[in-house]
C-alpha positions in Angstrom: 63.2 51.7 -102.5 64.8 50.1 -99.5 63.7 46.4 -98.7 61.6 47.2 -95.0 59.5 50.1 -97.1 58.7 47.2 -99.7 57.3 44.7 -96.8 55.7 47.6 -95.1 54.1 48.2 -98.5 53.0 44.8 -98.8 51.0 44.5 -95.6 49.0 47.6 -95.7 48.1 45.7 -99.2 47.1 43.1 -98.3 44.9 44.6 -94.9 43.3 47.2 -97.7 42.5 43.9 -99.4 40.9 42.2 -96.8 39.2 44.8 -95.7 37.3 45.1 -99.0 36.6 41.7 -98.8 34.9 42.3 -95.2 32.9 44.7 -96.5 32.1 43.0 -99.7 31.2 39.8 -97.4 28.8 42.1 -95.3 27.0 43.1 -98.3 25.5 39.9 -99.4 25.3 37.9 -96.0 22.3 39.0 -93.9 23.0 39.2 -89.9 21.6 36.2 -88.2 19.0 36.7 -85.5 18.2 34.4 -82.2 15.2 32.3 -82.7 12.7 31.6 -79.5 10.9 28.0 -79.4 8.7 28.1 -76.5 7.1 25.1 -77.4 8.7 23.0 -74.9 8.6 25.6 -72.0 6.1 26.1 -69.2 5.9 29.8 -68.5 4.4 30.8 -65.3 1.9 33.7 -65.7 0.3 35.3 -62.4 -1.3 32.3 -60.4 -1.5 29.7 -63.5 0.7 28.1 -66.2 0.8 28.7 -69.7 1.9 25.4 -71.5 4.2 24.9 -74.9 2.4 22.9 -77.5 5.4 19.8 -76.8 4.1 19.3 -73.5 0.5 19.9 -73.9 1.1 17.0 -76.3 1.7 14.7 -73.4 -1.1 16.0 -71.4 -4.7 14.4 -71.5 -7.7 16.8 -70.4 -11.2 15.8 -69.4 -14.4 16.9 -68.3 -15.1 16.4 -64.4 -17.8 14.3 -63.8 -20.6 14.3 -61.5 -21.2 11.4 -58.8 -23.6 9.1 -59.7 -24.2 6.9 -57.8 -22.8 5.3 -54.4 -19.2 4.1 -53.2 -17.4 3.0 -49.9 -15.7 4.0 -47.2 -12.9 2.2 -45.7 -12.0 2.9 -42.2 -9.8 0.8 -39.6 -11.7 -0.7 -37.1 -11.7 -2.9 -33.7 -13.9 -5.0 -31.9 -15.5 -3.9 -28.5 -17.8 -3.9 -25.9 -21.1 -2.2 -26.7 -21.6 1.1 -24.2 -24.5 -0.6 -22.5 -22.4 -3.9 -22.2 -19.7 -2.8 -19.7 -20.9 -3.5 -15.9 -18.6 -2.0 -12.8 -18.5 -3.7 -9.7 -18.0 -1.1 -7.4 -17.0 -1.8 -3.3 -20.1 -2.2 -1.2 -18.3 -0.8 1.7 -15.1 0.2 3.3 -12.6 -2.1 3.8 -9.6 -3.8 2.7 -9.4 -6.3 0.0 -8.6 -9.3 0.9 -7.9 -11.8 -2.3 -9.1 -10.7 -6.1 -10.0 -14.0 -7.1 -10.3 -13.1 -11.0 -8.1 -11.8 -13.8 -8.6 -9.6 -17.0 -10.1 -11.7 -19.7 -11.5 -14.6 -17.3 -14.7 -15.3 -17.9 -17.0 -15.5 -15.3 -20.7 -16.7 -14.5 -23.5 -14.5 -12.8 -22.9 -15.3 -9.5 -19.5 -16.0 -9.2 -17.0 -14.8 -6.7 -14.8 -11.9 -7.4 -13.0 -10.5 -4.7 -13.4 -10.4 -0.7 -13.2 -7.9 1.6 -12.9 -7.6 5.1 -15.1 -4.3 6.8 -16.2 -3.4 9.9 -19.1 -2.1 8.0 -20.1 -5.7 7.2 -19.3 -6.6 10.9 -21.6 -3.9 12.0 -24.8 -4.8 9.2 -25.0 -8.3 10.4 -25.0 -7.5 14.2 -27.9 -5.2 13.7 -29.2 -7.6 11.7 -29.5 -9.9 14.1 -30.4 -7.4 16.5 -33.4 -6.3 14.0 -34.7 -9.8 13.8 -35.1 -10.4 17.4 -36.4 -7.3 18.1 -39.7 -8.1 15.3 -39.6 -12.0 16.7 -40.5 -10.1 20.4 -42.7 -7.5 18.3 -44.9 -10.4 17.0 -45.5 -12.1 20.3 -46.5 -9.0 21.6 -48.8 -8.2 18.8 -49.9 -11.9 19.0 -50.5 -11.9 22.9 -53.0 -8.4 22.4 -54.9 -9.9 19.9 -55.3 -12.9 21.7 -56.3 -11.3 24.9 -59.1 -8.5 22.8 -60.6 -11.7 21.8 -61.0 -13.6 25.0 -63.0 -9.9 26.2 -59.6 -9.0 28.3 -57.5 -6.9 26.1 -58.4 -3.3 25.1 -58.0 -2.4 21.4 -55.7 0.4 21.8 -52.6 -1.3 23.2 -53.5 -4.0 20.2 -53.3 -1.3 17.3 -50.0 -0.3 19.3 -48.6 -3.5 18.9 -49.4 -3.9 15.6 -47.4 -0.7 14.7 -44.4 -1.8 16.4 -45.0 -5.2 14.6 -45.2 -3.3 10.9 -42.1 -1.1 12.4 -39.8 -3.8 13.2 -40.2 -5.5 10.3 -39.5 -2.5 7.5 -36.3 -2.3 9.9 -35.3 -6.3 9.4 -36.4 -5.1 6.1 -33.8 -2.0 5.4 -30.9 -3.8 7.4 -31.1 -6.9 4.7 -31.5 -4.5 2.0 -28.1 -3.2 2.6 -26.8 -6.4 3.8 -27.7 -7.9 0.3 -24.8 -5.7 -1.3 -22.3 -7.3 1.4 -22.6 -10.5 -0.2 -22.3 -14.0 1.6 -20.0 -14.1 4.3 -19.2 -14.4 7.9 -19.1 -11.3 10.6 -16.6 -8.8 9.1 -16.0 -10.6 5.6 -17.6 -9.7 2.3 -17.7 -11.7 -1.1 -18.5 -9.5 -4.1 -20.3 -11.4 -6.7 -20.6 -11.0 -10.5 -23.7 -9.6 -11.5 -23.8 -11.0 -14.6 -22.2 -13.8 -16.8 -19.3 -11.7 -18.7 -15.9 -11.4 -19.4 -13.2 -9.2 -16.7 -12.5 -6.7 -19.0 -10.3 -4.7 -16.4 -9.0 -5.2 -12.7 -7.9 -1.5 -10.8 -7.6 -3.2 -7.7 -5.1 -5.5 -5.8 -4.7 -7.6 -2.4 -4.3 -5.3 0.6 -5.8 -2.0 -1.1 -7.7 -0.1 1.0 -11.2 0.9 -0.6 -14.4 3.1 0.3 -17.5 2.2 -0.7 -17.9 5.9 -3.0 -14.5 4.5 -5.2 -14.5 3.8 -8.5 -15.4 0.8 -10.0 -12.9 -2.1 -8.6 -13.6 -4.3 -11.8 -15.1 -4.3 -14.8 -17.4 -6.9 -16.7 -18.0 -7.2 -20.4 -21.7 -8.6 -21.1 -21.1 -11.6 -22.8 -22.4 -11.8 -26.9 -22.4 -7.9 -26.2 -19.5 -6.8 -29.3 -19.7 -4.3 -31.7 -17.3 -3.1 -34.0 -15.4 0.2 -33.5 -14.7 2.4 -37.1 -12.2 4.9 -36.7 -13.3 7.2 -39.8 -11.3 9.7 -40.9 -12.6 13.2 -40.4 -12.4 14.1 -44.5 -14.9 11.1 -44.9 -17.3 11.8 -42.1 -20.0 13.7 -44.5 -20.4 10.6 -46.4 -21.3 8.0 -43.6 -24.8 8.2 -41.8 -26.8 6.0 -39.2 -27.9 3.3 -40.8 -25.8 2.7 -43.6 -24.5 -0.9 -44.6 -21.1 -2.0 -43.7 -19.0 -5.1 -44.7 -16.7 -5.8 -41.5 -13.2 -8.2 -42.8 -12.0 -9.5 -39.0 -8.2 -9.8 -39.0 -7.3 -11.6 -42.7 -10.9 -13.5 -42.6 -11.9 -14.1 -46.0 -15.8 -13.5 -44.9 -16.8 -10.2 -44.2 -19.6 -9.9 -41.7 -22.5 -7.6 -42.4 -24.1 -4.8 -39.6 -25.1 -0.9 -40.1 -23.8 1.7 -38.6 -25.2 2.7 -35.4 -24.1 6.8 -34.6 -21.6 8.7 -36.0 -19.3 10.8 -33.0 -19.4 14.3 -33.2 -16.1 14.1 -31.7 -12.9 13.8 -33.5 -9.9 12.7 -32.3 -7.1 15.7 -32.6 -4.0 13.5 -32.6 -5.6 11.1 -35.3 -8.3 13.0 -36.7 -10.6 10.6 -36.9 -14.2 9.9 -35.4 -15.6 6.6 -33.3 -18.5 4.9 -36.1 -19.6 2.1 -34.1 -21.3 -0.5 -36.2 -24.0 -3.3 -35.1 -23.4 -7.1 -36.3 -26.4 -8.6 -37.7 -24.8 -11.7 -36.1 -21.9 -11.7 -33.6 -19.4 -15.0 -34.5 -19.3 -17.0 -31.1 -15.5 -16.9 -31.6 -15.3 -13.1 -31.8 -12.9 -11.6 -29.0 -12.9 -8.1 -27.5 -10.3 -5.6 -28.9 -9.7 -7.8 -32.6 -8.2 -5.8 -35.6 -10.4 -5.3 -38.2 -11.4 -3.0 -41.6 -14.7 -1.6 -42.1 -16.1 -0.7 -45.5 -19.4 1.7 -45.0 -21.8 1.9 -47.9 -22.8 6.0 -49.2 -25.1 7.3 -51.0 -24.1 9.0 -54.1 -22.9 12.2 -52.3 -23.6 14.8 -55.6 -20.0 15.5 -55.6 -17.6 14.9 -58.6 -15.5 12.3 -59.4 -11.9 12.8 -60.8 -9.0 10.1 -62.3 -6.8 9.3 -59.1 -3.6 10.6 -61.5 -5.2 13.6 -62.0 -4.7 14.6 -58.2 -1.0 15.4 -56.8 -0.2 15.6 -53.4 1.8 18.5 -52.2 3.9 18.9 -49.3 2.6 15.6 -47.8 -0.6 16.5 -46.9 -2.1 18.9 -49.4 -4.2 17.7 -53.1 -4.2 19.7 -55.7 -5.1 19.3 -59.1 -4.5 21.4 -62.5 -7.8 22.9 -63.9 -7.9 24.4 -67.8 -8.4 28.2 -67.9 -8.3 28.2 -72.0 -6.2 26.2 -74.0 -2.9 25.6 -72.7 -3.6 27.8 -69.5 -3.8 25.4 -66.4 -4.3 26.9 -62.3 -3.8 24.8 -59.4 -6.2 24.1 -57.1 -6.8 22.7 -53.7 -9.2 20.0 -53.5 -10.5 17.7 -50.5 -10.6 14.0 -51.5 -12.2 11.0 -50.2 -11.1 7.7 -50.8 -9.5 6.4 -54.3 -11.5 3.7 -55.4 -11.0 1.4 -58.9 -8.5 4.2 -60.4 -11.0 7.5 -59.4 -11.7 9.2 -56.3 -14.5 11.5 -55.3 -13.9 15.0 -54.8 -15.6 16.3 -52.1 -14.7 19.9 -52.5 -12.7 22.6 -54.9 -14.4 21.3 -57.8 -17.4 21.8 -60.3 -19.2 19.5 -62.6 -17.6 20.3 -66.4 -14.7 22.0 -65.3 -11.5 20.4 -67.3 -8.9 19.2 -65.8 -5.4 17.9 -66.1 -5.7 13.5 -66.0 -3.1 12.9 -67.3 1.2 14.0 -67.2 -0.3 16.6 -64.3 2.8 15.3 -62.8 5.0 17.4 -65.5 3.4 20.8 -64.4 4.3 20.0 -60.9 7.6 18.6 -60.0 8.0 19.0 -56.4 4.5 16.9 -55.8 3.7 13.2 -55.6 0.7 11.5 -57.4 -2.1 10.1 -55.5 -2.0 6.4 -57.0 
């Protein structure tokens, strides 16, 4: 037997051999299958989650509750002029201002010069005024000398009730020249003085020296009745079903530690599209002396209990920025999301105004893990 035979002979032994072992091996070792632990997954399943037992573990469930009684709502707010309170001063005639005599936020006393005006209009009023007068001073000495002559049996009653008449006439004409002349203000020929109409503050100036006005313009000035303030809530439109004339409010002025009480007066039906948000204008029960027109302030409006629900502020997540959602229970570790419309979150809850019913369960707690893209509330 030559030597490369014998090797040859030897390897195909020892493969026949180790195949037997193989097969031996294959015998008495069962094959090892994959093992699936879904216990820590979160499988999604048409529109709602199914959750694994490790992370329902870290979830806490509850019953939604109902609303039972009243909250608040906060709103930013300003200090203004009430509608009634604002007075214009508009331009008794044509003309050309001469000097404004005021500037926004003076204050100002009924009475009190504002602005002159020179008008030919004026300059035209006074001469027939003057005209007016003499004309009923000659009127009654007519009317005088008729009555004086019936009486001494050489007058004739006729041309008496005649002069009478133009008596009566000339006077309603004295009287309708210094009705108009009264809007003119004191002054001298073609000068006018236009005069406050009422003790206030200048609350805005649209004209200057040299303008050129007609007595149809706009208002030149504007006056704020003085003591005349309110405060101006800008609600948000979400909250607007829970506030209602009449309602109590709590006003804070700038950081004041006191908050001043009033009720609400109207709510708009207007809301703002930029802001959306609504004017609430609220009544003081007393207005601080010190209070000044166009102040910062926060509002907090009393509501009734609304017969809504009320939720865990961590149970709501906010999606996208704008959008609240919160995870409802289907069955046991089966959760949908829903939209939901808030109000404000108040000592760790908020109300839910709609998308939810009393005893529906809900996610409180860890709703964060089923949603990672979205932000809690709180």
């Amino acid at each position: 037997m030559s030597p490369s035979f014998a090797a040859r002979a030897v390897v195909a032994g020892f493969a026949v051999s180790g195949l037997f072992l193989l097969s031996s091996c294959s015998e008495h070792v069962p094959s090892l299958a994959p093992v699936r632990d879904d216990s820590s997954k979160i499988i999604v399943q048409d529109d709602a989650l199914k959750v694994g037992d490790r992370v329902l573990a870290h979830l806490k469930v509850v019953e939604v509750q109902p609303v039972t009684e009243g909250g608040e709502v906060r709103a930013p707010a300003r200090s203004a002029f009430e509608d009634n309170a604002l007075i214009g001063v508009l331009p008794p005639a044509a003309g050309r201002v001469q000097q404004v005599l005021v500037r926004e936020g003076d204050t100002v006393k009924a009475g009190a010069p504002l602005l002159v005006l020179r008008s030919t209009e004026a300059a035209r009023l006074r001469s027939d005024e003057a005209q007016a007068d003499e004309a009923l001073r000659l009127a009654r000495i007519e009317a005088g000398r008729q009555r004086t002559m019936l009486e001494r049996g050489v007058g004739i009653e006729s041309e008496k009730i005649a002069a009478e008449a133009r008596e009566r006439e000339a006077a309603r004409a004295l009287a309708r020249v210094r009705y108009d002349l009264s809007f003119m203000g004191v002054g001298s020929v073609d000068e006018i003085t236009v005069r406050a109409p009422s003790a206030g503050v200048v609350v805005s100036r649209r004209v200057t020296p040299g303008a050129m006005v007609r007595a149809d313009d706009e208002a030149l000035l504007e006056l704020g009745v003085a003591n005349r303030l309110w405060i101006v809530a800008e609600v948000f439109e979400e909250d607007l079903p829970l506030v209602h004339p009449g309602a109590t409010a709590k006003v804070t002025i700038g950081s004041g530690a006191r908050p001043l009480s009033g009720k609400v007066v109207r709510v708009s039906p207007i809301v703002d599209p930029k802001v959306r948000r609504a004017v609430v204008p609220i009544a003081l029960d007393a207005v601080p002396p010190d209070l000044r027109v166009g102040a910062f302030a926060t509002a907090k409006i009393s509501t009734q209990a609304s017969g809504g629900v009320i939720v865990p502020a961590s149970a709501v997540i906010i999606k996208d920025g704008a959008r609240s959602v919160v995870y409802v229970e289907r069955e046991a570790g089966v959760f949908e999301r829903r939209k939901v419309h808030v109000g404000d979150p108040s000592n760790g809850f908020v109300n839910i105004l709609d998308g939810l019913r009393h005893g529906e369960r809900i996610v409180a707690k860890g709703a964060i893990l089923l949603d990672g893209a979205g932000d809690q509330l709180l």
